[in-house]
N, C-alpha and C positions, 0 to 999 in steps of 0.2 A: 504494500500500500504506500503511497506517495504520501512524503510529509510537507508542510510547506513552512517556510522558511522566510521572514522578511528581509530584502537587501535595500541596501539604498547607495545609488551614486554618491561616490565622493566627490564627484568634479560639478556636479551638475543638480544634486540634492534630489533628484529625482526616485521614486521609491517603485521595486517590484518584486513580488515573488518568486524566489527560486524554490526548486524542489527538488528531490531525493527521495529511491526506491520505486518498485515497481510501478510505473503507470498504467494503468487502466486502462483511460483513456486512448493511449497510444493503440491500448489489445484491441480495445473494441473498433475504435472509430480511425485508424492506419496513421496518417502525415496530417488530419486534423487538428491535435492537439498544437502541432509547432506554429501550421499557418495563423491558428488564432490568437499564438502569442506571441507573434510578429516575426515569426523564424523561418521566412522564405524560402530560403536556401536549402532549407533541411526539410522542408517540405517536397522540394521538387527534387530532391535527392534519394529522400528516402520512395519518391513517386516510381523515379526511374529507375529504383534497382528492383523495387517490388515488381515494379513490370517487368522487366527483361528477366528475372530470376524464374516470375510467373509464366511467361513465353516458353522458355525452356523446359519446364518441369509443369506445364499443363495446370498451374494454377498453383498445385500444391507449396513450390518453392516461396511463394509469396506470402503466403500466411505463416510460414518459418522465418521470413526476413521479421515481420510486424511482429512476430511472437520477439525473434531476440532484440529488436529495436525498443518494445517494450522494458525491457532489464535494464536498457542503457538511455535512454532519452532522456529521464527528469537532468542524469548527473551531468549529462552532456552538454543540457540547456543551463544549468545553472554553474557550470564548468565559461562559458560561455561569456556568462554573464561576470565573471568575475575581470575574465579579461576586457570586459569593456570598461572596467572599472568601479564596477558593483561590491559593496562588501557583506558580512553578513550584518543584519543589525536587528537581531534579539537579543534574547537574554545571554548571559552568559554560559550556561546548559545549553542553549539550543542551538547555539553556535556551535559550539565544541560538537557535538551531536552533528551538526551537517556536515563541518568539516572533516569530522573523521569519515564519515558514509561520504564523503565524496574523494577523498584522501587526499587531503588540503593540510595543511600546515598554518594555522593562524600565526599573526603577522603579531 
C-alpha cells in the first residue's frame, strides 16, 4: 500500500506529495496514475513499453510490465521529485520512514 508523504520545494516553497510502496493505482488503472500527477514522460514511456512488450507476447507481457511498474513507481516518482528539488517535510518519523523505503540518506 502506498504511503504519502508531504515534500515541499526549497527553491520555490511550492508543496506536493510524494509517495512510497506498492501502488495500486498504477495495478489497476496502467501510466494513469503518472499522467495525473504531471509525469508525462513516464506516462508515455511506460505506454510504449507496455505496448511493444504486449505486441510480442499477445497481451500477456503487458500486464507483467504494469504488475512490476507497480513495485517501482511511487519510489520512482518521489525519487524524482527530490531531484527537482523537493524535500521531505513531515514529521521527523515520517521522514526517516520514507527515506529509508526509498533508500535516501537524509541530509
Amino acid at each position: 500500500m502506498a504511503i504519502k508523504i508531504a515534500m515541499k520545494n526549497t527553491q520555490n516553497g511550492l508543496t506536493k506529495d510524494g509517495y512510497y510502496g506498492f501502488s495500486w493505482t498504477t495495478l489497476f488503472f496502467g501510466g494513469f496514475p503518472a499522467l495525473f500527477r504531471g509525469d508525462f514522460i513516464t506516462f508515455l514511456g511506460l505506454f510504449a513499453i507496455a505496448f511493444i512488450i504486449g505486441l510480442i507476447t499477445a497481451g500477456f507481457g503487458a500486464f507483467l510490465v504494469v504488475i512490476f511498474w507497480a513495485f517501482m513507481y511511487n519510489k520512482y516518482y518521489t525519487k524524482k521529485l527530490i531531484e527537482k528539488g523537493y524535500r521531505f517535510n513531515a514529521t521527523a518519523v515520517e521522514n526517516n520512514a520514507a527515506a529509508k523505503a526509498i533508500g535516501l540518506a537524509l541530509e
